[in-house]
N, CA, C and O atoms as a GROMACS GRO file, in nm:
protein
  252
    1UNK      N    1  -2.612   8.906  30.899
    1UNK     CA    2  -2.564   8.797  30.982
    1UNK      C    3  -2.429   8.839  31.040
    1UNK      O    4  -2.326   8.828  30.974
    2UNK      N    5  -2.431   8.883  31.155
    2UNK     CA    6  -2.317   8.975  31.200
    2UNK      C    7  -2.259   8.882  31.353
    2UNK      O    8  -2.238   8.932  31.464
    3UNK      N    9  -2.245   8.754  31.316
    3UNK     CA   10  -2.162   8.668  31.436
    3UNK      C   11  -2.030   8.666  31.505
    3UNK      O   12  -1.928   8.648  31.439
    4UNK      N   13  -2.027   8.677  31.582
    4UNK     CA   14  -1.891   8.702  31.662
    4UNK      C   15  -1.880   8.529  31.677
    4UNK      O   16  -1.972   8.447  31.684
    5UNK      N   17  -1.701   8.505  31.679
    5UNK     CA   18  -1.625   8.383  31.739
    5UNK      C   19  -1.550   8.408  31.785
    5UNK      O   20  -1.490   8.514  31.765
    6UNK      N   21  -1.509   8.295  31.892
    6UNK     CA   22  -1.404   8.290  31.939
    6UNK      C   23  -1.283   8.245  31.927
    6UNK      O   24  -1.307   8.126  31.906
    7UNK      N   25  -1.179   8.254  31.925
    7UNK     CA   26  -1.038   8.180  31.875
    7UNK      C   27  -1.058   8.054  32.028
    7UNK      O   28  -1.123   8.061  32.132
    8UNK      N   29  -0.959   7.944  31.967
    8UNK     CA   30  -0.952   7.845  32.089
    8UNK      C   31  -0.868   7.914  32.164
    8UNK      O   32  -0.873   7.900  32.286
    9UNK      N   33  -0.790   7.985  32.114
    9UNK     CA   34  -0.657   8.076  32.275
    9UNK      C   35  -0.743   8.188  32.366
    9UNK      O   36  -0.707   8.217  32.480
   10UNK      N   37  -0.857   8.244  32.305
   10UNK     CA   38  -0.939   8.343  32.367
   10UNK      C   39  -1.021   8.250  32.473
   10UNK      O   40  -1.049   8.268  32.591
   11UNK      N   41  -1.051   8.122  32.362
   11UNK     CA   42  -1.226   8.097  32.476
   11UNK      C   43  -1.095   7.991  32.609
   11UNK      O   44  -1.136   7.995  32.725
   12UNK      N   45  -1.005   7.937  32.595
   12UNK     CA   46  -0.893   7.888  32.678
   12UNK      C   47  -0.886   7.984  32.798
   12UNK      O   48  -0.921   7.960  32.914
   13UNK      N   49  -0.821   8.121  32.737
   13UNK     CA   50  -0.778   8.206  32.839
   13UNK      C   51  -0.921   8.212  32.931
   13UNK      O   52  -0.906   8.186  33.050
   14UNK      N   53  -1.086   8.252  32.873
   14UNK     CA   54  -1.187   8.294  32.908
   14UNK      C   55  -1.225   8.196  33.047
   14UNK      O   56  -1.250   8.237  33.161
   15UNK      N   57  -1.219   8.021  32.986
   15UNK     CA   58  -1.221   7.934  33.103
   15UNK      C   59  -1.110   7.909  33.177
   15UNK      O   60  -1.092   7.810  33.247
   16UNK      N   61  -1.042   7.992  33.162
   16UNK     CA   62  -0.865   7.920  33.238
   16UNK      C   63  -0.812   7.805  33.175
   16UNK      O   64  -0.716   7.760  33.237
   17UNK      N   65  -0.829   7.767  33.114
   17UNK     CA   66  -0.783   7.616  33.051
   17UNK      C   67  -0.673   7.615  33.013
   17UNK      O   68  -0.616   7.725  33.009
   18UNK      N   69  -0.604   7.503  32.973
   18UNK     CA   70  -0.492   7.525  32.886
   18UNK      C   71  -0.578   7.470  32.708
   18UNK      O   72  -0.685   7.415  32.684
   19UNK      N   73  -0.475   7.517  32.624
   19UNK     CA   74  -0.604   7.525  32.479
   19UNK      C   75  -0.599   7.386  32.418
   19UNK      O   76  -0.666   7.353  32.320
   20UNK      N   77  -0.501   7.298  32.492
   20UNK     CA   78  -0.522   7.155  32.479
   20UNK      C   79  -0.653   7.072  32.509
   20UNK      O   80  -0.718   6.991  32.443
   21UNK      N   81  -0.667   7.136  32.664
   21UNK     CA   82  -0.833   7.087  32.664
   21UNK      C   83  -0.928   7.137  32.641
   21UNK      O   84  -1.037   7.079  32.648
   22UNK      N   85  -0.908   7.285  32.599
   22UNK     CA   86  -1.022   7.327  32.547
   22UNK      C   87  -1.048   7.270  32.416
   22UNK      O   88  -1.170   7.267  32.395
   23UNK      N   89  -0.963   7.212  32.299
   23UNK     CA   90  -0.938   7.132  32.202
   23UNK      C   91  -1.041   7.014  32.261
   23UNK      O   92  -1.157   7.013  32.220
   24UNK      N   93  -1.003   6.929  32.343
   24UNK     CA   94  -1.030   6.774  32.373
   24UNK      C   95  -1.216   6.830  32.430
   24UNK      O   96  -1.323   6.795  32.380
   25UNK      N   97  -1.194   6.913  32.536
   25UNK     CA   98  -1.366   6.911  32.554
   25UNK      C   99  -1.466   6.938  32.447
   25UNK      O  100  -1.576   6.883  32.448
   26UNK      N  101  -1.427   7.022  32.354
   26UNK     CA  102  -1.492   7.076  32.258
   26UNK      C  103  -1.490   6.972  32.147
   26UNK      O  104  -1.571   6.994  32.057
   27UNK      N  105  -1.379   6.811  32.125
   27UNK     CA  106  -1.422   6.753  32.019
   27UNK      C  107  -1.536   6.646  32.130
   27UNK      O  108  -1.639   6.595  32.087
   28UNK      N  109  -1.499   6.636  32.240
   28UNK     CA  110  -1.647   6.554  32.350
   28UNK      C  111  -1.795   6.616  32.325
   28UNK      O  112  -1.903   6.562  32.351
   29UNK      N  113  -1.775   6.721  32.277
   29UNK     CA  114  -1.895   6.777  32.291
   29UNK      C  115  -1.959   6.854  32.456
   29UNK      O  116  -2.072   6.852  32.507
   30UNK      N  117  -1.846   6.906  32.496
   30UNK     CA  118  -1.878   6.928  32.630
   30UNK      C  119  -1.888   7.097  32.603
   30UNK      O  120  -1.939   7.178  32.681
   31UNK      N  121  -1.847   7.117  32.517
   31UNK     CA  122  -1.810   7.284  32.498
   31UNK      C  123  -1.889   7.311  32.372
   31UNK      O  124  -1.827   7.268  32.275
   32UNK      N  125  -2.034   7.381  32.331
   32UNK     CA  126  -2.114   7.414  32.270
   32UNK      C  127  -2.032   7.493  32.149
   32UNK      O  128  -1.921   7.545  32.151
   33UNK      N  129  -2.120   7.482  32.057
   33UNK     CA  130  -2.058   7.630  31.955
   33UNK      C  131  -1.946   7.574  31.858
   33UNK      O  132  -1.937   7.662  31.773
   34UNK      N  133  -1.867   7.487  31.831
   34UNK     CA  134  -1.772   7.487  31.792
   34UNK      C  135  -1.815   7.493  31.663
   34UNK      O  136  -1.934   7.469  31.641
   35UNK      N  137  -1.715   7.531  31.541
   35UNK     CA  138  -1.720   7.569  31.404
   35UNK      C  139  -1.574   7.552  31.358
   35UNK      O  140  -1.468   7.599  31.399
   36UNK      N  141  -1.607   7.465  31.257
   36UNK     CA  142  -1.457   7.463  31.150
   36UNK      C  143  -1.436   7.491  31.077
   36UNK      O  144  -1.505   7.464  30.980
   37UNK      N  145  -1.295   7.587  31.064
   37UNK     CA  146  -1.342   7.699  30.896
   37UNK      C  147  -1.203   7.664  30.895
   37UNK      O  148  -1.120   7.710  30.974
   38UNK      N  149  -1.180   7.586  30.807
   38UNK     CA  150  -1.084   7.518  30.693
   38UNK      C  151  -0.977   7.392  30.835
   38UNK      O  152  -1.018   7.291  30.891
   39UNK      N  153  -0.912   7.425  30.841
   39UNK     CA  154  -0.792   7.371  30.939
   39UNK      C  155  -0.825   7.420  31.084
   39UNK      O  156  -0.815   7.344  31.180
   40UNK      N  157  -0.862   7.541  31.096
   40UNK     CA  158  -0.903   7.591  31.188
   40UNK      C  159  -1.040   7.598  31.267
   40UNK      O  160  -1.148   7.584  31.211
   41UNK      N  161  -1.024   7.624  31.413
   41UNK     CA  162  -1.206   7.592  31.493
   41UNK      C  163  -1.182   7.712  31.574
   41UNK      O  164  -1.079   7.755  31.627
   42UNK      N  165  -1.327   7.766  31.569
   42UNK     CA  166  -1.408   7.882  31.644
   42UNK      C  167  -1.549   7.856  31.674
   42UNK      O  168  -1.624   7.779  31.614
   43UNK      N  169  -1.571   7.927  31.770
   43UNK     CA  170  -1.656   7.878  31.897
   43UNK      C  171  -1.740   7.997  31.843
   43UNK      O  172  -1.683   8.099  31.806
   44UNK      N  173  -1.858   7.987  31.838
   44UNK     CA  174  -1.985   8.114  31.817
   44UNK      C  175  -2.015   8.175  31.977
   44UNK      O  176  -2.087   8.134  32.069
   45UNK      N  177  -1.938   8.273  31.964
   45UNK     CA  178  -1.960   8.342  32.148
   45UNK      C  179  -2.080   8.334  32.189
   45UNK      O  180  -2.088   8.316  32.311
   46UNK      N  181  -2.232   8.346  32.102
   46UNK     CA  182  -2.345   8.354  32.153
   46UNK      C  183  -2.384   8.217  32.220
   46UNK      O  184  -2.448   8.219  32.325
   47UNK      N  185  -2.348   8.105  32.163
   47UNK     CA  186  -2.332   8.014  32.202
   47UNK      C  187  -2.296   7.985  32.327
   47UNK      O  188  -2.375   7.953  32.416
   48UNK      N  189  -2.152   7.997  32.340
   48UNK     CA  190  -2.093   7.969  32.458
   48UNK      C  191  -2.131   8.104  32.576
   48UNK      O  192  -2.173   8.088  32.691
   49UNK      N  193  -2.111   8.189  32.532
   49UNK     CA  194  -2.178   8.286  32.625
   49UNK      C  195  -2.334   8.192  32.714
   49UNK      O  196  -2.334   8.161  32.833
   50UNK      N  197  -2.412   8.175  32.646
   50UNK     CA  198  -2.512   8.088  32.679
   50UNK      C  199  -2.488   7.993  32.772
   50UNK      O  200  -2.518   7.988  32.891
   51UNK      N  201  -2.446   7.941  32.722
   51UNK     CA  202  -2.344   7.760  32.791
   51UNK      C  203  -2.318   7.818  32.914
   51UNK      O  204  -2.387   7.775  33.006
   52UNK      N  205  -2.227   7.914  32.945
   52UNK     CA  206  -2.166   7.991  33.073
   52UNK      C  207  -2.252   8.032  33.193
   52UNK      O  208  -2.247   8.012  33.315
   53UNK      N  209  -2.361   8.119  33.084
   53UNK     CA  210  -2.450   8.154  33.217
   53UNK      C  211  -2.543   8.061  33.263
   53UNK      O  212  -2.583   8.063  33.380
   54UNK      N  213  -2.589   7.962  33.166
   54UNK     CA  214  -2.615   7.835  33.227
   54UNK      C  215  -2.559   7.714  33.306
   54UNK      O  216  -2.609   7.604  33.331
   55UNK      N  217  -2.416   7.777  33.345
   55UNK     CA  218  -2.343   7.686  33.473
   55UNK      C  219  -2.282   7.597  33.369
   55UNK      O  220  -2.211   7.512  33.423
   56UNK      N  221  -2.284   7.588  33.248
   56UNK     CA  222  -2.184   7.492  33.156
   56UNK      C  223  -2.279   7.358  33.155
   56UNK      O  224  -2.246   7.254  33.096
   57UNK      N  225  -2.381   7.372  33.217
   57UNK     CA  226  -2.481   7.248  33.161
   57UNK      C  227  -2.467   7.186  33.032
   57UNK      O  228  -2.467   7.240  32.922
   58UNK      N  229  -2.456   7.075  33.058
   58UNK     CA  230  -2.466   6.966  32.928
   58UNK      C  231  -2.598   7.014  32.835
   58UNK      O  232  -2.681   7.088  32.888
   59UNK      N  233  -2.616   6.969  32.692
   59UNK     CA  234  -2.723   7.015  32.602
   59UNK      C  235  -2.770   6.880  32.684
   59UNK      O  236  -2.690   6.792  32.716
   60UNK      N  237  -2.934   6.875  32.717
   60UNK     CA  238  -2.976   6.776  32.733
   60UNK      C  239  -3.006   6.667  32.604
   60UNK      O  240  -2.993   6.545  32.608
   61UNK      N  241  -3.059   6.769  32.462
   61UNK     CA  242  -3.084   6.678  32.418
   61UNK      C  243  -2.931   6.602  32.306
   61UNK      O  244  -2.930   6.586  32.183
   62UNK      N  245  -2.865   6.582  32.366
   62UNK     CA  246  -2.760   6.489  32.393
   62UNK      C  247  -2.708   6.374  32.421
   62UNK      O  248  -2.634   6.290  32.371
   63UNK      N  249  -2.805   6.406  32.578
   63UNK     CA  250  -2.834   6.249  32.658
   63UNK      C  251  -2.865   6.149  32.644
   63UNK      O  252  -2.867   6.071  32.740
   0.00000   0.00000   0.00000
């Protein structure tokens, strides 16, 4: 099980964001992948990689 994550300052810089909203979209559920390992949150790149090339589409089953 060999998963890559992302730090919130990496996947920030990746969308341009500032890492405040990458914080706020990602507790909306707008930003796929997120993971909490202790105090701290990382994003599963395969995930969001996904999310990206799909235009950042909402998960439908969500809706």
């Amino acid at each position: 099980m060999d998963k890559e994550f992302l730090t919130v300052r990496t996947l920030a810089s990746l969308l341009d964001m500032s890492e405040q909203t990458t914080y706020k979209l990602s507790r909306e559920g707008v930003i796929p992948g997120r993971v909490k390992v202790g105090k701290s949150v990382r994003f599963n790149k395969e995930i969001v990689m996904n999310w990206l090339q799909n235009g950042g589409a909402s998960d439908d089953s969500k809706e």
